[in-house]
C-alpha positions in Angstrom: -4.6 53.0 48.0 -3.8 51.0 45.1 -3.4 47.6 44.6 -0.3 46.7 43.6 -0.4 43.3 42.8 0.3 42.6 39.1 -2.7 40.2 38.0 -1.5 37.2 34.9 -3.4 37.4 32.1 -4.7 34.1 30.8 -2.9 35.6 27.2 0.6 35.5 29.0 0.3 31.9 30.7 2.9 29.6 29.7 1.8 26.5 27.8 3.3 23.6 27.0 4.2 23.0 23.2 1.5 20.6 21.4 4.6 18.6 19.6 6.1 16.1 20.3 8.4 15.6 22.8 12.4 15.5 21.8 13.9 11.8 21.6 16.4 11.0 23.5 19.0 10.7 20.4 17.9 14.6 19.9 18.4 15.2 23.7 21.8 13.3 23.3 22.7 15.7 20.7 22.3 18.8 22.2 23.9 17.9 25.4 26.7 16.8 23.1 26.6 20.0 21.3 26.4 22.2 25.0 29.3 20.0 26.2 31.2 21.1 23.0 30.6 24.6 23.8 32.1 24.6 27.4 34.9 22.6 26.7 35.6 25.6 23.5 34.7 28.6 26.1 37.3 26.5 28.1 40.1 26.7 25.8 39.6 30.4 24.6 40.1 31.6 28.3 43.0 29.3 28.9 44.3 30.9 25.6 43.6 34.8 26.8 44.7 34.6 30.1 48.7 33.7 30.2 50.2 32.5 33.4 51.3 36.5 33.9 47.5 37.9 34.1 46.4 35.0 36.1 49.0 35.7 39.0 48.1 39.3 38.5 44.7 38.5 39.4 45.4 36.2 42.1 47.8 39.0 43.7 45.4 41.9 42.9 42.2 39.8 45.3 41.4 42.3 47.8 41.5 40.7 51.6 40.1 41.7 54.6 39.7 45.1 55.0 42.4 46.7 52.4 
């Protein structure tokens, strides 16, 4: 029987980078910039879905056993 197990080679590890670690300004600025994104992935559904499709949607949730 074979072994199944897959075995990590020490090629594949994960290391942590040798620079230097981000600032917090930098940290700051990406959260900023992920924030940014959320609030515009936000709006764009708001703008797809109209009061019409979200009703539809609500409406169309199947319950129990239908």
């Amino acid at each position: 029987m074979g072994d199944r197990e897959r075995r990590i080679d020490p090629s594949e590890e994960v290391r942590a980078s040798a620079g230097t670690p981000p600032a917090g300004d930098s940290l700051d600025g990406v959260r900023q910039t992920g924030e940014h994104m959320l609030a515009a992935a936000d709006a764009a559904i708001r703008r797809t879905l109209s009061g019409d499709s979200e009703g539809f949607v609500r409406a169309s949730r199947q319950e129990g056993g239908q």
